[in-house]
C-alpha positions as CSV (number, residue, x, y, z in Angstrom):
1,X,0.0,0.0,0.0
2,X,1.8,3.1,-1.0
3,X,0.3,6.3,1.6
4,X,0.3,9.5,2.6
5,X,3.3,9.9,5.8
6,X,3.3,13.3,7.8
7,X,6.8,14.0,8.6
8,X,6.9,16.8,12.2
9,X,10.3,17.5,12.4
10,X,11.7,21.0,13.4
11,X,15.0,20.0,11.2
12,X,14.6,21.7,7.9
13,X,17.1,19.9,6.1
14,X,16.9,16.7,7.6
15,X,13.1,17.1,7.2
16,X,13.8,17.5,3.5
17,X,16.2,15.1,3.2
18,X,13.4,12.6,4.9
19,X,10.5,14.0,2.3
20,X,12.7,13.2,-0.7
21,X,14.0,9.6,0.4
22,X,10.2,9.0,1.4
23,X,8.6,10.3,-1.9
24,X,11.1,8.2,-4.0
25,X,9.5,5.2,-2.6
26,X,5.8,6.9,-4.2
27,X,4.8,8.4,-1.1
28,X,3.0,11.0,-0.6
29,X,4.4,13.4,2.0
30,X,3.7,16.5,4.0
31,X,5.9,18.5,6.5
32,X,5.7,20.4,9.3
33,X,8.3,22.3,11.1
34,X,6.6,22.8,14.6
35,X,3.8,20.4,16.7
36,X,1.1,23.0,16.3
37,X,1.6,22.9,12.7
38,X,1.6,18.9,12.6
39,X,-1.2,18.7,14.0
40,X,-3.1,20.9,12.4
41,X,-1.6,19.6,8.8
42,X,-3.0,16.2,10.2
43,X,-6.2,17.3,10.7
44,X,-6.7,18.6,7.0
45,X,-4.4,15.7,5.6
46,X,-4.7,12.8,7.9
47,X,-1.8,10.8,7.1
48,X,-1.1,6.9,7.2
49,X,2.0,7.0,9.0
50,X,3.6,10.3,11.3
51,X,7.2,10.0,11.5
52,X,7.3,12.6,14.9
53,X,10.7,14.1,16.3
54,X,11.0,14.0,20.1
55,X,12.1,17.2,20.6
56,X,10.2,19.9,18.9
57,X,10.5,23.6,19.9
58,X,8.3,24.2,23.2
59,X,7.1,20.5,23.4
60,X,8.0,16.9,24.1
61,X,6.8,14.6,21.0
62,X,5.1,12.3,23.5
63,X,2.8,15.4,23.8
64,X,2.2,15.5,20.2
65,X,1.9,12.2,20.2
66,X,-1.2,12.1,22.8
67,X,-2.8,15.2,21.4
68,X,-2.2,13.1,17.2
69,X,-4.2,10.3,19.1
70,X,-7.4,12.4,20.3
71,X,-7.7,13.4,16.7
72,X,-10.4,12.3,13.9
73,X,-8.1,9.4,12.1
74,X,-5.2,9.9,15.0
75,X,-6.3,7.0,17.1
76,X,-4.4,4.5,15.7
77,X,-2.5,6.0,12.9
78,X,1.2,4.6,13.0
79,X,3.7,6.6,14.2
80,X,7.5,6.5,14.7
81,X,9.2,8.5,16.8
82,X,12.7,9.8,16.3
83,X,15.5,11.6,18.4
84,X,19.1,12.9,17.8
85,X,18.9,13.5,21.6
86,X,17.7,10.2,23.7
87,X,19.5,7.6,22.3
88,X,17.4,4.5,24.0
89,X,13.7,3.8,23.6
90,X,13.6,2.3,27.4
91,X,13.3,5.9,28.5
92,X,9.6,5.9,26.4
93,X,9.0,2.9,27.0
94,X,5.4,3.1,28.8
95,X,4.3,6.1,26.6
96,X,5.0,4.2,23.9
97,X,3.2,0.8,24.6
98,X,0.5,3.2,26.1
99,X,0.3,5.1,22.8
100,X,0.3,2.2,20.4
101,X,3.7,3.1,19.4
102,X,6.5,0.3,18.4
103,X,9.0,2.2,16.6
104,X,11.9,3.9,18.1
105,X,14.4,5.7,15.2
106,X,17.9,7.3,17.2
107,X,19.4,9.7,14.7
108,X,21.4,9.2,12.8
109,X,19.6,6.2,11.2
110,X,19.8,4.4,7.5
111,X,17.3,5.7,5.3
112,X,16.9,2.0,3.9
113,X,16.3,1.2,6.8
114,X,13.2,3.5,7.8
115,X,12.0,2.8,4.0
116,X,11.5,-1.0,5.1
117,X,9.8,-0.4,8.3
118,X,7.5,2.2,6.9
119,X,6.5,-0.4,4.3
120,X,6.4,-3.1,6.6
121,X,4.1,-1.1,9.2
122,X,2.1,0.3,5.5
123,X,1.4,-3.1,4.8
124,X,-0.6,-4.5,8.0
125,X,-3.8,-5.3,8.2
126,X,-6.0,-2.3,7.6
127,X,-2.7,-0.1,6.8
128,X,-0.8,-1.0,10.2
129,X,-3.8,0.6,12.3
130,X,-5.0,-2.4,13.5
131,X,-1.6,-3.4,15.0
132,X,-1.8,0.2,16.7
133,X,-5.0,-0.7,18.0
134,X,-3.8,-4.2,19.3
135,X,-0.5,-2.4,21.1
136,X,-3.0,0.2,23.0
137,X,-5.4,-2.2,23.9
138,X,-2.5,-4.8,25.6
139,X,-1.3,-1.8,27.7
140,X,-4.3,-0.4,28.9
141,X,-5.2,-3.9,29.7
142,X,-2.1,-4.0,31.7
143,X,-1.7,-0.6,33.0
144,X,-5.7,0.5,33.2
145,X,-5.7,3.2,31.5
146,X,-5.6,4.2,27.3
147,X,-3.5,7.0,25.7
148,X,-5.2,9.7,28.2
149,X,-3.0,12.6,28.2
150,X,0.1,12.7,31.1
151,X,0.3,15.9,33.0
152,X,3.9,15.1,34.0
153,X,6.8,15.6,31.4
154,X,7.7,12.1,30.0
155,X,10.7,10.3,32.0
């Protein structure tokens, strides 16, 4: 399934750099520089994948990533999350399982490399959401609650 993937990444060049690699693979892809503008380019552009930077100017991209998930289409979109900053997914790990998300990227990563996950993730069942939907439901299972929104900065 070839899709639409949002890219949120305050980077300009490595944004770019992430659009072309993405739209030589016959995607169709959208940027945005800041989380207000992601999520507002997802709203009139839902996407089938977000790949979301952690650290955006003036929020965390766990944030983004709860507010991506109380939006029409959000709920179980797949997402990846990327950082230049925390090198080890362990420090995310409950706000990703509680978000749905499985994908951890440290910068610098190989482009081939993202290309195959997207498609792998692309080509789930019902566009990878359903997998999404599977991950939230084990954690609030295990943890009682869904993606509700933290008030505390993620660990």
């Amino acid at each position: 399934m070839i899709g639409r993937i949002l890219i949120i990444e305050d980077n300009l060049d490595f944004a770019g750099q992430l659009k072309t690699v993405c739209e030589s693979k016959g995607y169709s892809v959208g940027v945005s520089l800041t989380a207000a503008d992601g999520l507002r380019s997802f709203r009139d552009w839902p996407a089938d994948l977000v790949l979301l930077d952690l650290k955006l100017p003036g929020v965390h991209g766990i944030r983004v990533a709860e507010d991506l998930r109380t939006l029409p289409g959000g709920a179980d979109v797949p997402v990846f999350l990327m950082s230049a900053i925390y090198r080890r997914p362990e420090l995310f790990r409950k706000d990703m399982a509680r978000l749905g998300i499985k994908t951890y990227l440290p910068k610098p990563f190989s482009f081939d490399d993202l290309l195959r996950r997207i498609e792998r993730s692309l080509e789930g069942e019902d566009g990878g959401r359903a997998a999404v939907r599977e991950r939230i439901s084990s954690s609030s299972l295990s943890d009682g609650r869904a993606y509700a929104r933290t008030d505390s900065p993620p660990a």
